[in-house]
C-alpha positions in Angstrom: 3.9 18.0 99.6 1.1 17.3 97.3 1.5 14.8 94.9 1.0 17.5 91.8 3.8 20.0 93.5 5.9 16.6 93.4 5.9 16.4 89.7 6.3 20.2 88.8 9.5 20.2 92.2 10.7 17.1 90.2 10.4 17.8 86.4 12.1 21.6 87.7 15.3 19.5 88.9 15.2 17.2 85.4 15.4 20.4 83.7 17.6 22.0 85.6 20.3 18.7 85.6 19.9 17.7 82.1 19.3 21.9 81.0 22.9 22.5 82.5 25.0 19.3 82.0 23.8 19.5 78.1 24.4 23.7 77.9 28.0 23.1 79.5 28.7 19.9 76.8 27.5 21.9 73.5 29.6 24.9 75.2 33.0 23.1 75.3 32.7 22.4 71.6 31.5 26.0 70.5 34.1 27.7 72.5 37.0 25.4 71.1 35.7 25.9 67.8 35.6 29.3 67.9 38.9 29.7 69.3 40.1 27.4 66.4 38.5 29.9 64.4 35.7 27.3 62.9 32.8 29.0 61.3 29.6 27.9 63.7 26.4 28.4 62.0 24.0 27.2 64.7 24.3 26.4 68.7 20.9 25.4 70.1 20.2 24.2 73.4 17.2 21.6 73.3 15.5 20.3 70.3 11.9 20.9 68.7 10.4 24.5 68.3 12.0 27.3 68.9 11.2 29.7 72.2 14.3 32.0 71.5 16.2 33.0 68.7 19.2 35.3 68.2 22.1 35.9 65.2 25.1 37.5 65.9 27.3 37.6 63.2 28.0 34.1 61.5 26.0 32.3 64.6 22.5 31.8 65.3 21.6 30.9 68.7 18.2 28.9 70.1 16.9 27.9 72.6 14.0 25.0 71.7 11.1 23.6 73.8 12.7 20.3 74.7 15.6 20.9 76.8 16.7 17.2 76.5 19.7 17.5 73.9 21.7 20.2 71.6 23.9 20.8 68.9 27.0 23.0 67.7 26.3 22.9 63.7 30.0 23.6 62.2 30.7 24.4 58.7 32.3 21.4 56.8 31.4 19.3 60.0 28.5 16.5 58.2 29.8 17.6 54.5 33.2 18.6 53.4 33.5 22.3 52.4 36.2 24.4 50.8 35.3 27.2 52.9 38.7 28.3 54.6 37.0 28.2 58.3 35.5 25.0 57.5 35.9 21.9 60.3 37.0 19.7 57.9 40.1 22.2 56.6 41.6 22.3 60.1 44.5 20.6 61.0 43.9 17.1 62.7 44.9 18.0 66.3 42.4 21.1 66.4 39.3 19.5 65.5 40.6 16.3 68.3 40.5 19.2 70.3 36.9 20.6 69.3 35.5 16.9 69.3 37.1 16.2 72.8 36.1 19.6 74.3 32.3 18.9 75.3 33.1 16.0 77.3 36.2 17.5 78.7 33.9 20.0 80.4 31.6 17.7 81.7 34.4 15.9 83.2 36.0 18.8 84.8 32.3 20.4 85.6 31.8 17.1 87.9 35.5 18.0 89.5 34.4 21.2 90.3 30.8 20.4 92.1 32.5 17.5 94.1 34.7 20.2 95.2 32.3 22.5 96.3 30.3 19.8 98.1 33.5 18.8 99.9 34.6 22.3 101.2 30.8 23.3 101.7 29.1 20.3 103.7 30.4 17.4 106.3 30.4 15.0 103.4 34.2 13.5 103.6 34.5 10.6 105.2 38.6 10.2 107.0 39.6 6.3 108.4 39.0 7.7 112.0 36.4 5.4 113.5 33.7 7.2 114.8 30.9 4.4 115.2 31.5 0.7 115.4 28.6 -2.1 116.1 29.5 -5.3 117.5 30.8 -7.7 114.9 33.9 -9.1 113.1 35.8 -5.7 113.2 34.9 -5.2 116.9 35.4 -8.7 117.6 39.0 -8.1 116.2 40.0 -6.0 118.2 39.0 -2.1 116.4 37.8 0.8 118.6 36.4 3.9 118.2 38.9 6.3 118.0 41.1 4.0 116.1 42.7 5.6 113.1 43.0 3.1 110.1 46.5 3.3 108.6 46.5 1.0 105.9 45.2 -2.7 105.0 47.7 -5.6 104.4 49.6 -2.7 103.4 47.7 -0.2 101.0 47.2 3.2 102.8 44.0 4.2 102.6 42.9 8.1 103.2 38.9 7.2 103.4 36.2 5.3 104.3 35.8 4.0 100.8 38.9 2.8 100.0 38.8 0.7 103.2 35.2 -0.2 102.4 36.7 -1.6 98.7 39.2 -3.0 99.9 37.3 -5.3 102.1 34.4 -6.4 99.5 37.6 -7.5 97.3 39.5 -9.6 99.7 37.9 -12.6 101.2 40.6 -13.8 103.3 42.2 -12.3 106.7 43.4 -9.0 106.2 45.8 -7.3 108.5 44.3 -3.7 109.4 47.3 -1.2 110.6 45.9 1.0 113.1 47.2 4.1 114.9 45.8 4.0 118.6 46.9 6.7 121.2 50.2 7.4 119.1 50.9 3.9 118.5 50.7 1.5 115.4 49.3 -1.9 116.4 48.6 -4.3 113.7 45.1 -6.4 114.2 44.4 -9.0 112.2 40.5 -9.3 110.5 38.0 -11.8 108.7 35.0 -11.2 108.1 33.1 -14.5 107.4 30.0 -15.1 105.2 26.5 -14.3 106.5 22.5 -14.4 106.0 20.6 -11.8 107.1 17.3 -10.1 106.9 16.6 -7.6 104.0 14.2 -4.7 104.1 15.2 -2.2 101.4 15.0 0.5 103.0 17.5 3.3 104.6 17.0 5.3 107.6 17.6 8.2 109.2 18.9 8.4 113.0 15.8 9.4 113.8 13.9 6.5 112.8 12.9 7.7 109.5 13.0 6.6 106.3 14.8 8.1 103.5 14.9 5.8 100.6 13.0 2.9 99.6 14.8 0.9 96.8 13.0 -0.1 94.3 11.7 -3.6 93.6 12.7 -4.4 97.4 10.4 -5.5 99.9 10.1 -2.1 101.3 8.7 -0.8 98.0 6.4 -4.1 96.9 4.4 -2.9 100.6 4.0 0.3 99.9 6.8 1.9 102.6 8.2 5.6 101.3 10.8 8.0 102.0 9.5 10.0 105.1 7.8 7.3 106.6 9.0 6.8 110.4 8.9 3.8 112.3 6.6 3.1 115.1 7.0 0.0 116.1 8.0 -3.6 115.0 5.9 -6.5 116.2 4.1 -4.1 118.8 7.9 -3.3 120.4 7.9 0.3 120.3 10.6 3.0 121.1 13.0 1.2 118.9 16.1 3.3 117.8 17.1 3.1 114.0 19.9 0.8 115.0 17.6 -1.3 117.2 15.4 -1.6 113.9 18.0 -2.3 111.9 19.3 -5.3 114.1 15.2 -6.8 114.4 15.2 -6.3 110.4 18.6 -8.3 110.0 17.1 -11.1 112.6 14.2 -11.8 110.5 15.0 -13.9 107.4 12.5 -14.1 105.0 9.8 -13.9 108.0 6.4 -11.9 108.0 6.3 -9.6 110.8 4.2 -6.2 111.6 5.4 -3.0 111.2 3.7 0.4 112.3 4.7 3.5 110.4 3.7 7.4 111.4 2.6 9.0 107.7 1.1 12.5 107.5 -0.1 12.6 111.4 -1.7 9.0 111.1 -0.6 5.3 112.1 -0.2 3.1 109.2 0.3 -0.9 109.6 2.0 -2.9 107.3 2.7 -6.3 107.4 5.8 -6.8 105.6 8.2 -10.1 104.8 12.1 -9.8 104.6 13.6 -11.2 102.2 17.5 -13.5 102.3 20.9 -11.4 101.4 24.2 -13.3 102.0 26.7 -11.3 102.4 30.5 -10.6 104.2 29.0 -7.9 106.9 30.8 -6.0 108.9 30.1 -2.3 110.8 32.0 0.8 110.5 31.4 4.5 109.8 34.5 6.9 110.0 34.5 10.4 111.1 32.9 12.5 108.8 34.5 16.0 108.3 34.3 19.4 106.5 37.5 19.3 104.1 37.9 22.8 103.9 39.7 24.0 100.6 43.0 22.5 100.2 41.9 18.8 101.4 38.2 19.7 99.6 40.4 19.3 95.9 41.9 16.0 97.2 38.2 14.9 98.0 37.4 15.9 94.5 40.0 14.4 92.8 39.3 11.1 95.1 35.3 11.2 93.8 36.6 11.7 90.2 38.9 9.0 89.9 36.4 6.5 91.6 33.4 7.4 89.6 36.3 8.0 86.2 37.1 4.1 87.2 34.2 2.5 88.2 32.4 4.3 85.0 34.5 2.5 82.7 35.1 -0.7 84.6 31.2 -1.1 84.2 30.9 -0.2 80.5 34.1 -2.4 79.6 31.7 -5.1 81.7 28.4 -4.7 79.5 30.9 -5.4 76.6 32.0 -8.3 77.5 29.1 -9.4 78.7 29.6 -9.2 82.9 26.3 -7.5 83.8 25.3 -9.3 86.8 26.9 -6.3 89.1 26.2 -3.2 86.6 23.4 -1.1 87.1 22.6 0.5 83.7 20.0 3.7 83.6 18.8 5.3 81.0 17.1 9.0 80.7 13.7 7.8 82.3 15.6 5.9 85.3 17.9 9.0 85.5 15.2 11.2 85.8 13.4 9.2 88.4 16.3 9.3 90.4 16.6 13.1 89.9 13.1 13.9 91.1 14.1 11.4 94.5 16.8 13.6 96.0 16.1 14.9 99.1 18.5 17.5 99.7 20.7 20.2 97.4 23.9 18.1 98.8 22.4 15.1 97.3 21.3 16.9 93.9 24.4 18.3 93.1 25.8 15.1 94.1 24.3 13.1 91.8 24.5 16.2 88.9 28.1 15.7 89.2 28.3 11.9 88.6 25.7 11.9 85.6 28.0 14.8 84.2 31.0 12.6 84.9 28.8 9.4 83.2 28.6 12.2 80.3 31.6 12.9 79.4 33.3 9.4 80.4 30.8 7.8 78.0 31.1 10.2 75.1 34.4 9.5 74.7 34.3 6.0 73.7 35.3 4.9 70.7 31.8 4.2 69.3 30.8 5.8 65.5 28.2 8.6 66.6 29.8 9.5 69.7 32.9 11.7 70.1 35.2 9.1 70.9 34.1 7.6 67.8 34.9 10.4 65.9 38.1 11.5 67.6 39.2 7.6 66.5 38.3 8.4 63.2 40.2 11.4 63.6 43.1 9.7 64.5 43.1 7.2 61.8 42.6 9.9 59.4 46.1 11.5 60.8 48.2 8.3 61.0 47.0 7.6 57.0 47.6 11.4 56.7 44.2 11.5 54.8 40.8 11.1 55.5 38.4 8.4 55.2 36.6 7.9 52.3 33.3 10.3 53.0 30.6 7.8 52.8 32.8 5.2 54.7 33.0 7.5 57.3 29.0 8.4 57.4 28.2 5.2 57.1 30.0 3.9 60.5 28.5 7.0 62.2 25.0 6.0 61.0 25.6 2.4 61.9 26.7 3.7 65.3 23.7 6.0 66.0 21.9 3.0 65.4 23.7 0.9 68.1 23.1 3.7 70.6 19.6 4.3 70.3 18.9 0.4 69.9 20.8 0.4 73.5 18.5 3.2 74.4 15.4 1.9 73.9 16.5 -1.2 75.8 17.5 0.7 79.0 14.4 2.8 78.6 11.7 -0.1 78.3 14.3 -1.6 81.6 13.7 1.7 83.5 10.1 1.7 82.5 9.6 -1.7 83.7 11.6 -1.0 87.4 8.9 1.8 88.1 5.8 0.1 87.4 
């Protein structure tokens, strides 16, 4: 694909995942409202000039140029009105219910596309072990075939939950596993190691699929598509084979021979040092179907729902080490990287989740912020002083877009 149909393919999908995630947020509050009978003057989609305009009856409708934000403009919403229909006459619960509504629906959107992923595509991973290298689970005593019960007691119902519950527990863990009809309890540790790093991901057929960024991988100039040839003139390796020469070779130089585009390209490349508790295992992965597609749904919700707010509670406190924070410009780049319409929907689903999880923090300028507000007002059962209450959402809007010029100049920085 030429490099120009790259940017038009990837600034399509930006539109497309932004366009939607920001129509379906702006929708949740216009429907609410309307249902609570607010008066809506304007819903736009996108900001700057306008392409399309259209009134119908107290509502005037746009869509603008830039489709990177919108707005539901609500009588008595920024300045109190008398106006009967006004947002600021309803009672306390139904504007909660207005303010909470466009992040509801991002939420619930998210639910909904992890579903249909789940009952559409092999993308559910069960605790029947399907591949297993040699190392400290195999070493332990786990087979293929084995079905993983629970560890030291916690039931787990996929690959994940095993997964976390080994990268938390450092000591020996007791795995229960169900072998020809029979529960046999093996114990496991999984010691600390130093191996190779590449930055790269591969494909079983020796390609390359993602290069991450600042890696090794992507200071030499390897990309997604790129299929190994050979490593250190050994050729006819498979991708585990390369995986295991990668892993062998800390922080040593060695020659690496990629096919790109019909030609041979060498690269010499150096590894750099990751220490880490390793272990291999990759469960059976299945097509859900519908019933067990919703628990698959509701399992990827409540993850991303916990590991969303565990990692903002973390930049509060100041525990950033291990959160990865992306703003519009690293969110798009990541956009225009997926490879496949599993893997864009995918990641649609957890930016809508990221939506609607972070809009509803209590932060002035965002809707938690107001629904707090909200609250206060009803437990004093009156509101806030006007200009006390602008004057936190000002000083909040200017929090949020100092953090967003941070992220963006960090995003910046990562692709260049």
């Amino acid at each position: 694909m030429s490099t120009i149909l790259t940017w038009i393919v990837g600034a399509i999908k930006i539109v497309i995942v932004l366009g939607t995630l920001i129509t379906i947020h702006e929708l949740g509050h216009f429907v609410v409202a309307k249902l609570c009978k607010v008066r809506v003057h304007k819903f736009a989609i996108g900001f700057g000039p306008k392409l399309f305009t259209k009134v119908h009856k107290e509502t005037e409708y746009t869509l603008r140029l830039i489709p990177f934000g919108g707005f539901v403009q609500m009588e008595g919403e920024e300045e109190r009105s008398d106006d009967e229909n006004a947002f600021n006459k309803k009672p306390v619960w139904q504007r909660i219910l207005i303010i909470a509504a466009g992040a509801t629906v991002n939420i619930i959107f998210a639910l909904i596309v992890y579903f249909g992923i789940a009952a559409s595509t092999n993308t559910y991973y069960n605790t029947t072990v399907a591949e297993l290298e040699d190392g400290a689970l195999y070493e332990a005593g786990i087979r293929e075939g084995d079905r993983i019960v629970s560890i030291d007691g916690d039931k787990v119902l996929t690959q994940r939950e095993i997964d976390e519950i080994i990268n938390e527990n450092e000591e020996e863990m007791i795995f229960l596993v169900e072998r020809d009809g029979e529960n046999i309890e093996i114990p496991v540790f999984i010691e600390e190691q130093t191996r190779g790093y590449l930055g790269a991901a591969f494909d079983d057929s020796e390609g390359i699929v993602y290069v991450y960024p600042n890696s090794p991988a992507d200071e030499v100039g390897l990309q997604a598509g790129d299929v190994v040839v050979s490593i250190n003139g050994i050729e006819n390796l498979s991708t585990q084979e390369i995986v295991n020469q990668i892993r062998s070779l800390v922080e040593e130089s060695f020659e690496m021979k990629v096919l790109r585009s019909g030609e041979i390209v060498p690269l010499d490349v150096r590894t750099e040092s990751v220490n880490g508790r390793f272990y291999s295992l990759e469960c059976e992965r299945i097509n859900p179907g519908f019933f067990d597609g919703i628990k698959y749904a509701l399992d990827e919700t409540g993850y991303y729902f916990s590991a969303t707010i565990s990692g903002i509670a973390d930049i509060f406190v100041g525990k950033t080490e291990n959160v990865e924070v992306m703003g519009p410009v690293g969110i798009a780049s990541e956009i225009t990287e997926t490879s496949t319409w599993s893997s864009f929907f995918y990641l649609m689903s957890a930016i809508s989740l990221s939506l609607g999880i972070f809009n509803l923090f209590p932060i002035p300028a965002l809707d938690g912020g107001r629904i707090l507000i909200l609250l206060i007002e009803g437990i004093r059962r009156k509101p806030m002083k006007e200009k006390v209450e602008q004057g936190l959402i000002l000083a909040g809007f200017a929090l949020i877009m100092l953090l967003a010029v941070f992220v963006t100049v960090k995003d910046v920085i990562k692709i260049f």
